[in-house]
N, C-alpha and C positions, 0 to 999 in steps of 0.2 A: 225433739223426739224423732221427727223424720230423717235427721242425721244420723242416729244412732241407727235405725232400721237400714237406712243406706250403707253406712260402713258394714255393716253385719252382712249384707247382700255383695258388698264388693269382698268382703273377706271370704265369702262361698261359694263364689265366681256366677253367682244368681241374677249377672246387670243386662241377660237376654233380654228379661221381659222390663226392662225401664224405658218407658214414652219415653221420647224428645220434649214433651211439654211438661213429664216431670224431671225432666235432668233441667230444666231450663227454670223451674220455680228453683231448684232446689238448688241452684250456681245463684241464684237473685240470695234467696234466703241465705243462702250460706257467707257471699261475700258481705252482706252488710254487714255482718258480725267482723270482719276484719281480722280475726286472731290469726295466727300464725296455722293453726293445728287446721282451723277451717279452711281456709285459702287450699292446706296441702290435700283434703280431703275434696276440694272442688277439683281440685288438676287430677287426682287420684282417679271419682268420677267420671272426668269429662276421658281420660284414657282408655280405661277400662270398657266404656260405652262407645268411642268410637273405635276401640282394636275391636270387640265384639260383632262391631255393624259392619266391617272390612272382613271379617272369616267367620 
């Protein structure tokens, strides 16, 4: 469920206010799942959150 709220936040460009301690549950939670779709959702993420912190 927290992924679903995540992608929604990265698709509305809303990932200003995402902690470092929830990007960082949420790369733990995301990769144990292993799929394909998650993995691209964790790199999606962690993009999105460090171009954000750079401008």
């Amino acid at each position: 469920m927290a992924s679903l709220v995540l992608m929604k936040r990265i698709y509305e460009g809303k990932l200003e206010n995402l902690s470092l301690s929830e990007l960082i549950s949420t790369n733990a939670r995301l990769m144990k799942k292993r799929t394909e779709l998650e993995r691209g959702l964790v790199l999606k993420i962690n993009w999105c959150w460090s171009f954000n912190l750079y401008n």
